[in-house]
C-alpha positions as CSV (number, residue, x, y, z in Angstrom):
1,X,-4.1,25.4,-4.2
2,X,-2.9,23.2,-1.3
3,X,-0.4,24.3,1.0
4,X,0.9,20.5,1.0
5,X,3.8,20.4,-1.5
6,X,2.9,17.5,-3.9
7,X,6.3,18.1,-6.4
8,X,7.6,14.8,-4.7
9,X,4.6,12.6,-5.3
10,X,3.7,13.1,-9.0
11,X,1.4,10.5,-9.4
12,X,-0.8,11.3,-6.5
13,X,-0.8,14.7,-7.2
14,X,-2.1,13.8,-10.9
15,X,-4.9,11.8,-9.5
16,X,-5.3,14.7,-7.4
17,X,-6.0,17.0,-10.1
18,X,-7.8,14.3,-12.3
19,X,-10.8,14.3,-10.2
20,X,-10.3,18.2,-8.9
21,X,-9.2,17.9,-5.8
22,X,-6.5,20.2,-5.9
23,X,-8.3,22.5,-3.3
24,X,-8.9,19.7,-0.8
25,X,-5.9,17.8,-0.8
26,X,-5.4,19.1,2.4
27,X,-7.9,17.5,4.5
28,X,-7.5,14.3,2.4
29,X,-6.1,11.3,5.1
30,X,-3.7,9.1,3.4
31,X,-2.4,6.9,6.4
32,X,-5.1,5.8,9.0
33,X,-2.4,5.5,11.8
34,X,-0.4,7.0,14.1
35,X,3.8,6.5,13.6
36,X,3.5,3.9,16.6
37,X,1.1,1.6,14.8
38,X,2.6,2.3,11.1
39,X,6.1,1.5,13.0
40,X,4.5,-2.1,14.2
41,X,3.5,-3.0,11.1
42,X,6.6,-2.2,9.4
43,X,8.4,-4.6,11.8
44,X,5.8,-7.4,11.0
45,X,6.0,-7.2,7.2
46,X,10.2,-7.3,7.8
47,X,9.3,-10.5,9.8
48,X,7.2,-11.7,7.0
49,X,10.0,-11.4,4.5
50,X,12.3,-13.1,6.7
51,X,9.8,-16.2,6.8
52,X,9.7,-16.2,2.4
53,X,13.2,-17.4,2.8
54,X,12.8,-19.9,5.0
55,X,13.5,-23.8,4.1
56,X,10.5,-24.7,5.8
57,X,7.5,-25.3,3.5
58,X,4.7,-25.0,6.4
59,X,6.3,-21.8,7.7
60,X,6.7,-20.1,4.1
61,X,2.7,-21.7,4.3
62,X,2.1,-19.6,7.4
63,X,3.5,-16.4,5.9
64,X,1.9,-16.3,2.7
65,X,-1.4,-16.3,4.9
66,X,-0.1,-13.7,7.1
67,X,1.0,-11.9,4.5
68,X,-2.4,-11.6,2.8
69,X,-3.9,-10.9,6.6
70,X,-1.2,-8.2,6.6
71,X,-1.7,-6.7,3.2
72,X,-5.5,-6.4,3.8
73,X,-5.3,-4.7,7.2
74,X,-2.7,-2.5,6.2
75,X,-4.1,-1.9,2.5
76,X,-7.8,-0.6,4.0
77,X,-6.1,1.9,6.0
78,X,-4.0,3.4,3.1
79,X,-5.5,5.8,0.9
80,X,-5.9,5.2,-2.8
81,X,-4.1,8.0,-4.1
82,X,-1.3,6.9,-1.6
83,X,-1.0,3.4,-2.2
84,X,-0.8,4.2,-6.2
85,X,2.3,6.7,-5.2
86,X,3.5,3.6,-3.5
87,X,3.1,1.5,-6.3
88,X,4.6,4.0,-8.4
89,X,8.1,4.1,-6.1
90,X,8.3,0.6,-6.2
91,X,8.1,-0.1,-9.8
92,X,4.8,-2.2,-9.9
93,X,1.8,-2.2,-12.1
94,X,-1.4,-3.4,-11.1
95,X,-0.7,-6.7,-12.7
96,X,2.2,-7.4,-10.7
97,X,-0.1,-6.2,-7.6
98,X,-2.6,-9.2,-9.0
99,X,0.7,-11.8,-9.2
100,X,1.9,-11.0,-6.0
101,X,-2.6,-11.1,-4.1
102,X,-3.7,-13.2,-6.6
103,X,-5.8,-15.0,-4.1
104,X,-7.4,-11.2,-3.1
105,X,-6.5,-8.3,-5.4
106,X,-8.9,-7.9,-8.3
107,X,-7.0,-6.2,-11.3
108,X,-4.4,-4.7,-9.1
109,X,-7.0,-1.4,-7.7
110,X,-8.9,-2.7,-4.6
111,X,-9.9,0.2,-3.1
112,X,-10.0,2.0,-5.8
């Protein structure tokens, strides 16, 4: 059993267990990046949702491309079983994955 304490993230520890890695959860890598760079990106996607609001058609334009650039760099660096937990805490279903990337998600599991 891992010594990681899963209790708080039920659904990756179910897909954990569903394909029996319960025994190497610990050496599993869910975030590709160090707090500095996580902490960058964080800012950028804050700036990102300032720019949906905007009045400015070209700039919401800009943003929506950025935000697809973001989602992709960020996404490939995120674990599956983490970016479902994600999902999870945020309410979302693959399809509303799909609405949000329809231009690059395919049925809401990417990288999965």
């Amino acid at each position: 059993m891992s010594k990681f304490d899963f209790s708080k993230y039920l659904v990756a520890q179910e897909l954990i267990e569903s394909v029996g890695l319960t025994n190497e959860a610990e050496r599993i890598t869910f975030l590709q990046m160090d707090r500095e760079e996580a902490a960058v990106e964080l800012a950028t996607l804050s700036l990102l949702i300032e720019g949906t609001i905007s009045n400015d058609i070209s700039m919401r334009r800009a943003v929506n491309e950025e935000s697809d650039k973001a989602y992709n760099r960020i996404g490939s660096r995120i674990h599956a079983f983490a970016k479902s937990e994600a999902r999870s805490a945020c309410g979302l279903s693959d399809e509303d994955v799909v609405r949000l990337y329809k231009n690059i998600e395919l049925g809401g599991s990417r990288y999965m």
